[in-house]
matplotlib code that plots the C-alpha trace (Angstrom):
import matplotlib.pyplot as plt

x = [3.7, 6.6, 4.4, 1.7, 3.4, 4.4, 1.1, -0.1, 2.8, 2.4, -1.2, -0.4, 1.9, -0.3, -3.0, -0.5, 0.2, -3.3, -4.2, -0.8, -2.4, -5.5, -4.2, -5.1, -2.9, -4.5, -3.0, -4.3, -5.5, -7.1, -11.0, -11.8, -10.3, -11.6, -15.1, -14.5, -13.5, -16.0, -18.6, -17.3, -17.3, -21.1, -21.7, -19.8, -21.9, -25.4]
y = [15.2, 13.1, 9.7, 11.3, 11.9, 8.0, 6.9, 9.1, 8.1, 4.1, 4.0, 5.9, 3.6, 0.6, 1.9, 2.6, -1.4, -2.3, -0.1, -1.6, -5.1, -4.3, -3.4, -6.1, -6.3, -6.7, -7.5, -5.7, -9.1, -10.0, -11.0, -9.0, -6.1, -6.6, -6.3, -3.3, -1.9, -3.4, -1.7, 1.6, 1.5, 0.9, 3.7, 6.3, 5.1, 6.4]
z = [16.9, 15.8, 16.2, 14.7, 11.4, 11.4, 12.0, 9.1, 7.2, 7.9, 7.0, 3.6, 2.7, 3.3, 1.4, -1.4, -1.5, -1.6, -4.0, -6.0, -5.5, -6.9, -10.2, -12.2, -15.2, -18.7, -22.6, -24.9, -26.7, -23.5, -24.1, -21.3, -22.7, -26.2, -25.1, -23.0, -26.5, -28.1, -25.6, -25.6, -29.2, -29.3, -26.7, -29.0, -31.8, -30.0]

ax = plt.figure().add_subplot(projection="3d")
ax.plot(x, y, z, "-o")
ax.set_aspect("equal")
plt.show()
């Protein structure tokens, strides 16, 4: 049961790391981020 519960706990934690890693970090005066805006904007405006 005991080695159970670390296997659970082990692949939990690596999951939590690659999710962390996939984060992609983004500025708000990033093009990328501007055009997201941009987008969403247009969409509201339908």
């Amino acid at each position: 049961m005991r080695l159970l519960r670390a296997f659970v706990d082990w692949i939990l934690r690596r999951r939590q790391t690659r999710l962390q890693q996939d984060v992609t970090q983004h500025s708000a005066d990033d093009p990328w981020v501007l055009q997201q805006i941009e987008k969403f904007e247009r969409e509201l405006k339908r």
